[in-house]
C-alpha positions, 0 to 999 in steps of 0.5 A, a space after each residue: 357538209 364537211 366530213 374529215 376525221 383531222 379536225 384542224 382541216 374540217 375547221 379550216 376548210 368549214 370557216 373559209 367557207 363561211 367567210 364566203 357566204 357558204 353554210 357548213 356543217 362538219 364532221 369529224 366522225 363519218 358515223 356522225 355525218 351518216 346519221 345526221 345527214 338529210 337528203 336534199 339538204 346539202 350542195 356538195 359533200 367534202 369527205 375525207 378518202 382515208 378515215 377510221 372506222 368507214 373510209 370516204 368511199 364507204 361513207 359516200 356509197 351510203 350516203 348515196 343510198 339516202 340521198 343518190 343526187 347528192 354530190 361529192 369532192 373527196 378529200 385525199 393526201 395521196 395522188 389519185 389515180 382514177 382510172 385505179 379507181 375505177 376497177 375498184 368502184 365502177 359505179 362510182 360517178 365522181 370526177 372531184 378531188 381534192 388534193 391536201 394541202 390545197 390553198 384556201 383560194 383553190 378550194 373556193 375556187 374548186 367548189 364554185 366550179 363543182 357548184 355551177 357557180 
């Protein structure tokens, strides 16, 4: 599941990943990737940190509540500092983030290594 709220990145990163044999479902809107969501139905969850309406931590913690063994890699444009991180979220158990723009063959890449692959 892709969740990012600018849909030319949401479309990029879901069809690259097609092109690889991997099945997508986006979203743009963090309330409609919420109530769409299914427990145990997704590998890995690539959401957005900064969206309108419901940043990507609020969207992962809920998401959590349905699903906790479902996995993250947050999307970000902005340098993350985790150990900043940390104090704002402890129970927070997430290693995984993307840096935007990130090459399409580094992205592969990051999810294969997230997914055991």
């Amino acid at each position: 599941m892709i969740v990012d709220d600018d849909s030319d990145t949401a479309n990029l990163f879901k069809d690259y990943l097609e092109e690889h044999g991997y099945q997508v479902e986006s979203y743009t809107n963090p309330l409609n990737a919420l109530s769409s969501f299914r427990p145990g139905h997704y590998d890995l969850l690539l959401i957005d940190v900064k969206m309108p309406i419901m940043n990507g931590f609020q969207l992962y913690r809920e998401l959590k509540e349905v699903d906790e063994t479902c996995k993250v890699c947050f999307i970000t444009a902005f340098e993350v500092y985790y150990e900043s991180l940390m104090e704002f979220f402890p129970n927070l158990d997430v290693t995984c983030f993307i840096k935007k723009p990130i090459a399409k063959e580094e992205l592969l890449s990051r999810i294969d290594g997230e997914l055991g692959l």
